[in-house]
Structure formats: C-alpha cells, structure tokens
DSSP file (Angstrom, degrees, kcal/mol; ACC not computed):
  #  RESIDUE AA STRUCTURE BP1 BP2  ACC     N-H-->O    O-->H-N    N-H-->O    O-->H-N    TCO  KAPPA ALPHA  PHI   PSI    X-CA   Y-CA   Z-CA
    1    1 A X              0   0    0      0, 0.0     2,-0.2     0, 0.0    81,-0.0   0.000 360.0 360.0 360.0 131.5  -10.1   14.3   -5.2
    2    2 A X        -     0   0    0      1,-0.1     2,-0.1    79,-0.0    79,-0.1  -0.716 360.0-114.9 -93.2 151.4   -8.7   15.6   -1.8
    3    3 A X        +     0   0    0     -2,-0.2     2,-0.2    77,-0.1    -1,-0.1  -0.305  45.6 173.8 -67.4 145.0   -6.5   13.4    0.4
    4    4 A X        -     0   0    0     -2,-0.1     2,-0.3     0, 0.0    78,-0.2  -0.462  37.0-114.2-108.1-175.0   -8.5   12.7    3.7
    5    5 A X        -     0   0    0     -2,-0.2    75,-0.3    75,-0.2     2,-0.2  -0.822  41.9-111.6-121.4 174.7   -7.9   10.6    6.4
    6    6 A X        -     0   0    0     73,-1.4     2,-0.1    -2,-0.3    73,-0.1  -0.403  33.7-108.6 -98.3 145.1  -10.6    7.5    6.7
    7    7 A X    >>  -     0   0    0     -2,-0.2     4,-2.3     1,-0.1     3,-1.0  -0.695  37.3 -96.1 -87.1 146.4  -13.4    7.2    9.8
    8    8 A X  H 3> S+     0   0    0      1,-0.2     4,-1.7     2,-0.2    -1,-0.1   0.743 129.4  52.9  -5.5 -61.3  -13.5    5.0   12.4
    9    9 A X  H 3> S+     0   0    0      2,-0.2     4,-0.7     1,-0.2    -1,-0.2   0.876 108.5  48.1 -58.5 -44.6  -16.1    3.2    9.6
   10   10 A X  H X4 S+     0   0    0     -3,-1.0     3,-0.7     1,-0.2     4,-0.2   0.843  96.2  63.2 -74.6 -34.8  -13.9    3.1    6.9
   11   11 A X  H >< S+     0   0    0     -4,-2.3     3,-1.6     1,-0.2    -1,-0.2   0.960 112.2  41.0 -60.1 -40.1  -11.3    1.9    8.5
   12   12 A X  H >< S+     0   0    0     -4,-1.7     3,-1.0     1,-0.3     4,-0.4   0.717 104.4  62.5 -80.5  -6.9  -13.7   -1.5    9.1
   13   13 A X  T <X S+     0   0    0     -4,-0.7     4,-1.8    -3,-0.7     5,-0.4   0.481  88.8  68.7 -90.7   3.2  -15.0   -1.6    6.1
   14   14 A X  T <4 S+     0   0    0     -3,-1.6     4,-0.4    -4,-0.2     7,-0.3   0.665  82.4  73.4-101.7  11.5  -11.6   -2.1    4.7
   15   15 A X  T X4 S+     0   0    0     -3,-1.0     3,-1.6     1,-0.2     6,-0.2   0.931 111.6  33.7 -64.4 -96.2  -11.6   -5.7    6.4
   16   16 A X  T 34 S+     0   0    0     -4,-0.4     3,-0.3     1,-0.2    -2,-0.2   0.442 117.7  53.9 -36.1 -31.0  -14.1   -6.4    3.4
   17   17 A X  T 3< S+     0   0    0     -4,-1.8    -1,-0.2     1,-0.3     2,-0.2   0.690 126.8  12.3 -90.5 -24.3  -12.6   -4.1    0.8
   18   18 A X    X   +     0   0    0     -3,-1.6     3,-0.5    -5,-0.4    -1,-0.3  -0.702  59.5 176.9-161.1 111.9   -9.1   -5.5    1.0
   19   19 A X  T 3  S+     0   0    0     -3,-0.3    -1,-0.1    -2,-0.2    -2,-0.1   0.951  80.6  61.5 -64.5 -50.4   -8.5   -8.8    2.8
   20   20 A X  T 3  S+     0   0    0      2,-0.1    11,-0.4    10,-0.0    -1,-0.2   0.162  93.7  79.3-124.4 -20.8   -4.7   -8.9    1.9
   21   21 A X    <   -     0   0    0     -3,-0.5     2,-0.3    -7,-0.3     9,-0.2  -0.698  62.6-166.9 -88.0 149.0   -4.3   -6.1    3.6
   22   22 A X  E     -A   29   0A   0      7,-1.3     7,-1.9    -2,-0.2     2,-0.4  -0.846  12.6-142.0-135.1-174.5   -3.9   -5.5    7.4
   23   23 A X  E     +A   28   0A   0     -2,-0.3     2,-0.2     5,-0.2     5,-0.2  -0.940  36.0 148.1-138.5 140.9   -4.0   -2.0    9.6
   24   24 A X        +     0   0    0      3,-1.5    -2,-0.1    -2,-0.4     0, 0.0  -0.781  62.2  16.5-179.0 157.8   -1.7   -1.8   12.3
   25   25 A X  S    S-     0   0    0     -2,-0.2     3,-0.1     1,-0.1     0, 0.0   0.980 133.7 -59.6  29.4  68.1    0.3    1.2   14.0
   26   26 A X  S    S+     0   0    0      1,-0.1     2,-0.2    52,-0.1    -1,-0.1   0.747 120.7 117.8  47.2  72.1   -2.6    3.8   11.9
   27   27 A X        -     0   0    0     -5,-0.0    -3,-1.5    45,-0.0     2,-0.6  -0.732  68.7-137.2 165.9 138.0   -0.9    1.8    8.3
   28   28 A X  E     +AB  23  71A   0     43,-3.3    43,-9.3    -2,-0.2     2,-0.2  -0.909  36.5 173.6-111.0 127.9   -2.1   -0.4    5.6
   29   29 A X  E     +AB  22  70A   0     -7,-1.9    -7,-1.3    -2,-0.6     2,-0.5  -0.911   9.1 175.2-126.1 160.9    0.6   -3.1    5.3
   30   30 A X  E     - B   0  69A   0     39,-1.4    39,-1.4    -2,-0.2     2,-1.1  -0.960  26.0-128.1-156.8 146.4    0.5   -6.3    3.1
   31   31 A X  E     - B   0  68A   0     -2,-0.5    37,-0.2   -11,-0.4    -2,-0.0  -0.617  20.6-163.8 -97.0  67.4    3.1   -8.6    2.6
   32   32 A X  E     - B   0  67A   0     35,-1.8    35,-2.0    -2,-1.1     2,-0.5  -0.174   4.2-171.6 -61.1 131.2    4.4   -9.7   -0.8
   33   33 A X  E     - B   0  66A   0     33,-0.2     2,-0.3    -2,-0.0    33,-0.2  -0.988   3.9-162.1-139.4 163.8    6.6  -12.8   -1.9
   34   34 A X        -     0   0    0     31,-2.0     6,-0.0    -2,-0.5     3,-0.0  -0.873  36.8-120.7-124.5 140.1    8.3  -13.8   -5.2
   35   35 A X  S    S-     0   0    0     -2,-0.3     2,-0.3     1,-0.1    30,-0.1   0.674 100.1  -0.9 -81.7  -7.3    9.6  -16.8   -6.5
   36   36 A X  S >> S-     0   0    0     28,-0.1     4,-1.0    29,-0.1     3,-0.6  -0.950  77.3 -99.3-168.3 157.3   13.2  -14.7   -6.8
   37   37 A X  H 3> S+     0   0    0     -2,-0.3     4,-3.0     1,-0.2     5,-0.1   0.763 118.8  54.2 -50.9 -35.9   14.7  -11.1   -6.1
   38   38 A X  H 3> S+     0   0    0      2,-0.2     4,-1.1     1,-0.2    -1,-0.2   0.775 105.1  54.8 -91.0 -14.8   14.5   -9.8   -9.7
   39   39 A X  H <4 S+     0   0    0     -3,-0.6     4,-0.3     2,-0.2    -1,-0.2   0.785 113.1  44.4 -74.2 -28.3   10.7  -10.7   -9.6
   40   40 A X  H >X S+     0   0    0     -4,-1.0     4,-1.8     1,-0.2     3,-0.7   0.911 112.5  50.9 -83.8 -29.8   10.4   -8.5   -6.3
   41   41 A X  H 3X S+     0   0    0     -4,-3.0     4,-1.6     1,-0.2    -1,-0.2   0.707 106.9  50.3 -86.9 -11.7   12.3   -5.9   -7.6
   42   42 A X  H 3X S+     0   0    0     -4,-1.1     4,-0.6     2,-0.2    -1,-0.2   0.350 111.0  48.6 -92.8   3.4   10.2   -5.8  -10.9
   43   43 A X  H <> S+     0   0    0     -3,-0.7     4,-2.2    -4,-0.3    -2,-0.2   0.800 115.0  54.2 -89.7 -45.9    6.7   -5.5   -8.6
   44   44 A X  H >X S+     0   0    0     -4,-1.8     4,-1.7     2,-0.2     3,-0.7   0.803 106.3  46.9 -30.5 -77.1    9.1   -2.6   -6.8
   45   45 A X  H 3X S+     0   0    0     -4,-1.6     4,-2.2     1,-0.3    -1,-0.2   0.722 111.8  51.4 -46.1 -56.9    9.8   -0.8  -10.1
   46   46 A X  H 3< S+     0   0    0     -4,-0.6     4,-0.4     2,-0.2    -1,-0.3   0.733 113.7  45.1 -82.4  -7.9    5.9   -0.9  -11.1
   47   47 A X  H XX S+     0   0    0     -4,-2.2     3,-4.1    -3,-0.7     4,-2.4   0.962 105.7  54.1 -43.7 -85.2    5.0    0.5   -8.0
   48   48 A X  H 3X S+     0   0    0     -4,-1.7     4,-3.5     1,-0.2    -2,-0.2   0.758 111.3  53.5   8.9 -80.4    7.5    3.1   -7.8
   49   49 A X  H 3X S+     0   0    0     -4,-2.2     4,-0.7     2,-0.2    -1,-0.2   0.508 113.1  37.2 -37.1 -34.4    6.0    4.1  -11.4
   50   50 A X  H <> S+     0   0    0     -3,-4.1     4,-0.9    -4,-0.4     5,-0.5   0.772 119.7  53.3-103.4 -44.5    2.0    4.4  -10.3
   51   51 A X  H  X>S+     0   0    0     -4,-2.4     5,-2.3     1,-0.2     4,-1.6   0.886 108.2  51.4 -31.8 -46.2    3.3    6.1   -6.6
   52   52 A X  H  <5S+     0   0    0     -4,-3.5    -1,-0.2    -5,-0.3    -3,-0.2   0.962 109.7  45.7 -77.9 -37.9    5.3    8.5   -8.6
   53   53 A X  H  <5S+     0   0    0     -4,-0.7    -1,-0.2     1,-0.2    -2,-0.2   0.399 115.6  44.7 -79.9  15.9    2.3    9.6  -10.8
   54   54 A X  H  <5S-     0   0    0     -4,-0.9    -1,-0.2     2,-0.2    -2,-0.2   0.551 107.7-126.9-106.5 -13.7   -0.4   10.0   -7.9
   55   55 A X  T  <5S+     0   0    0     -4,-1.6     2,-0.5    -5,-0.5    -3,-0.2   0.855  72.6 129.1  95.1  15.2    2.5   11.9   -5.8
   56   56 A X      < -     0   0    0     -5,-2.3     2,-0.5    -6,-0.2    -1,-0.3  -0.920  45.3-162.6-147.4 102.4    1.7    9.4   -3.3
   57   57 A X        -     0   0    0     -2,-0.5    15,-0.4    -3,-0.1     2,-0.2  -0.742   6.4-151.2-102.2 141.8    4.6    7.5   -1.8
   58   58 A X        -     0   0    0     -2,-0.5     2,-0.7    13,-0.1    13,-0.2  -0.660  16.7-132.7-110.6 179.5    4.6    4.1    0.2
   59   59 A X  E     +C   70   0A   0     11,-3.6    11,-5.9    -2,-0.2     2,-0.3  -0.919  42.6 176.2-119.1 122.8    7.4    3.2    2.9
   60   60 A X  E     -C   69   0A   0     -2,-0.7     2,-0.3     9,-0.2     9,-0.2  -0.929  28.8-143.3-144.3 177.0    8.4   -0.6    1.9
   61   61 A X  E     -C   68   0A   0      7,-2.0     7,-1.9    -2,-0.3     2,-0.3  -0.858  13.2-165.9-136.2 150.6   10.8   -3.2    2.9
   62   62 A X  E     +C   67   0A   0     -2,-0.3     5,-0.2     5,-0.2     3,-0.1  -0.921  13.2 167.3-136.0 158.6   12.6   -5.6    0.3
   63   63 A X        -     0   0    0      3,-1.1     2,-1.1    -2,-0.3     4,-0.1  -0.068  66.4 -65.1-142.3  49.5   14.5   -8.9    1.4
   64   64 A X  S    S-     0   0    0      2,-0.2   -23,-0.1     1,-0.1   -24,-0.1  -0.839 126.0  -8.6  92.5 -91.2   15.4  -11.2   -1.5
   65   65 A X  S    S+     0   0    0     -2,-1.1   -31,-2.0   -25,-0.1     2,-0.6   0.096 115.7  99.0-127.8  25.8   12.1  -12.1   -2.5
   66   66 A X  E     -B   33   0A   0    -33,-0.2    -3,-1.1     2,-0.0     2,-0.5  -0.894  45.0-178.0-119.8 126.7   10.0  -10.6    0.3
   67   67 A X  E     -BC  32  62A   0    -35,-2.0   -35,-1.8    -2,-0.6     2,-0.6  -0.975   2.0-172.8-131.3 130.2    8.3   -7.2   -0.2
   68   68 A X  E     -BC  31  61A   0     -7,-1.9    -7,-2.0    -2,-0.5     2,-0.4  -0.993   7.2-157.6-120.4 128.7    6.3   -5.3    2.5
   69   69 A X  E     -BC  30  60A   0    -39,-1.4   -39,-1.4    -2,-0.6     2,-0.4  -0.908  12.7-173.7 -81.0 112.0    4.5   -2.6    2.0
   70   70 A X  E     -BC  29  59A   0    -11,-5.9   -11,-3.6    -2,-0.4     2,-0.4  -0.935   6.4-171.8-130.8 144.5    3.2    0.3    4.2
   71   71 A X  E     +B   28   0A   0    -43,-9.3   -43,-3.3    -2,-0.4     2,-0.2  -0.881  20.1 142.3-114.1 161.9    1.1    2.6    2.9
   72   72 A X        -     0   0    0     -2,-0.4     2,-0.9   -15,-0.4     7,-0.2  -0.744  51.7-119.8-175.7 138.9    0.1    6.0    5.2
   73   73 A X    >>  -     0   0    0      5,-1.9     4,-1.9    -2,-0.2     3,-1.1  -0.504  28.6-174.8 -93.4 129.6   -0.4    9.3    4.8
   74   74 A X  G >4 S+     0   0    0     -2,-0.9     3,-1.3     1,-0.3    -1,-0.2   0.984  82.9  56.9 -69.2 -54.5    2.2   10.6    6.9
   75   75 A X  G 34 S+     0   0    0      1,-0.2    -1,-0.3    -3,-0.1    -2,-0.1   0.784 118.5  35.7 -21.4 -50.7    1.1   14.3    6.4
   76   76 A X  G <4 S-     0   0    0     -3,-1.1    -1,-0.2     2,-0.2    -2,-0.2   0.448 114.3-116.1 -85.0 -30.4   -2.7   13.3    7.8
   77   77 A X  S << S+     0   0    0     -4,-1.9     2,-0.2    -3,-1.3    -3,-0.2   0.005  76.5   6.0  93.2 -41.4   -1.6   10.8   10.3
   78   78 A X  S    S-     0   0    0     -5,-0.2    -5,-1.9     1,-0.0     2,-0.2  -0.589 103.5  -4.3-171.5-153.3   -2.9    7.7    9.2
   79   79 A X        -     0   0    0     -2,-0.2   -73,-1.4    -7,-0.2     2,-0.1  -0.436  54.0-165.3 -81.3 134.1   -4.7    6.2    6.3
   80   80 A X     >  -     0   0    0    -75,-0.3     4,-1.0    -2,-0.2   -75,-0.2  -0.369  37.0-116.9 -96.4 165.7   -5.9    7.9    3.7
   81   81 A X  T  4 S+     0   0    0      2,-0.2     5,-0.1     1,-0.2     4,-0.1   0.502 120.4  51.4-101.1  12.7   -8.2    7.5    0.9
   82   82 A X  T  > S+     0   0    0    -78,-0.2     4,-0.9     2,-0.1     3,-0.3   0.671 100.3  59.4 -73.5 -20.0   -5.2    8.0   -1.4
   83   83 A X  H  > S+     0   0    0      1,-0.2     4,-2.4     3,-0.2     5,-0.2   0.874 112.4  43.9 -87.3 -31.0   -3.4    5.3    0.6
   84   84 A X  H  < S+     0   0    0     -4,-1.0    -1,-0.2     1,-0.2    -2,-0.1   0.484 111.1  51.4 -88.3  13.9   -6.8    2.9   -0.7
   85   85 A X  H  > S+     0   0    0     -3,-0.3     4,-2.4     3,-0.1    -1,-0.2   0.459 115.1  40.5 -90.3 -36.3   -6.7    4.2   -4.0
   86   86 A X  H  X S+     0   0    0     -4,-0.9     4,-1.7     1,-0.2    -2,-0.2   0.958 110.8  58.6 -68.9 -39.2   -2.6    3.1   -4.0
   87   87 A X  H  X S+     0   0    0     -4,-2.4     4,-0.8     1,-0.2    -1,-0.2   0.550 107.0  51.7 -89.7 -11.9   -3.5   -0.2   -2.2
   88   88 A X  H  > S+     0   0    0     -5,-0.2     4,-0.5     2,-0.2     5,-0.3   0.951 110.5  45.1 -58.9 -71.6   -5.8   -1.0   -5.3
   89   89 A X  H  X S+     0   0    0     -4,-2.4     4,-1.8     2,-0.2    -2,-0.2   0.708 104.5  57.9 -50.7 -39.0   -3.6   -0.4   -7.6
   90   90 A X  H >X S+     0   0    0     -4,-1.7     3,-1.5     2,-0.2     4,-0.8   0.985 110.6  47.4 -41.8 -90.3   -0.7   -2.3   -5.9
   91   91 A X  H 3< S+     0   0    0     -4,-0.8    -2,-0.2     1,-0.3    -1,-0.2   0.612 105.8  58.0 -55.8   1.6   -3.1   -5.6   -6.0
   92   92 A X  H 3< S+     0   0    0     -4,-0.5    -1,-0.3    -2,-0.2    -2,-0.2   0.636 100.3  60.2-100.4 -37.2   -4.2   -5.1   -9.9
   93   93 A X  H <<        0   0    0     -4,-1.8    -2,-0.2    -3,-1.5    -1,-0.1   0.965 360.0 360.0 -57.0 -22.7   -0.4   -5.3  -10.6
   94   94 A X     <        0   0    0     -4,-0.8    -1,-0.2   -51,-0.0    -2,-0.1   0.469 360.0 360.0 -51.7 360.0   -0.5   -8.8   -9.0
C-alpha cells in the first residue's frame, strides 16, 4: 500500500475510528499512562518493534509513567494512512 496523506473526510471520520486519539498541529497524538516507568518503557519497546517493521516511525514523549505519542508523516505533511494503520496497532498492544 502507498503512504498517502488523508482528506479533509478522513480526517473526520477518524473522530469515530479512533476516539483515543486527537489531531492537532496536522498529528495524531494520544496520551498514555502506566502504573510505573518500567511498564511505559515496555509499551515503548513494543512499539519501537511494530514502527521498525512498517518503516514507519512515531515522535513520542516519555515521563515516568506518561507516554505521548505523535504520529505524522513528516515526508507528506500530515497524517497518513500509515500513521492509522500504526495508531491501530499501538491501541491492540493495550
């Protein structure tokens, strides 16, 4: 599949395709927490792990037990439909 960027349309339909997620500055971010650091750094680690085999990278933020995520494809501009393919996969690790 080639990366795209999303329409105007897709971009709203993704209210309804992922709540958990929110768009802001052209980026799907979502906001993780963890009962402890080594539990955020083990969601880190399987992330890392499905990012590196799509090629597909996210920009994320760690604080103790706080993880943020943003995902965009930077190349494209904005959101991609690899960045809603990633953002799947992210919430089936949950």
């Amino acid at each position: 599949m080639k990366n795209q960027i999303l329409t105007s349309k897709e971009l709203n339909e993704l209210k309804n395709d992922l709540p958990l997620w929110q768009i802001q500055d052209s980026k799907l971010i979502r906001d993780f927490h963890f009962k402890n650091f080594i539990e955020a750094f083990a969601f880190i680690t399987k992330v890392a792990i499905i990012a590196e085999s799509m090629g597909h990278h996210p920009d994320w933020y760690n604080s103790y037990s706080y993880v943020q995520i943003k995902l965009a494809s930077h190349d494209l501009g904005g959101i991609s439909n690899y960045d809603i393919e990633l953002a799947h996969k992210i919430n089936d690790i949950e």
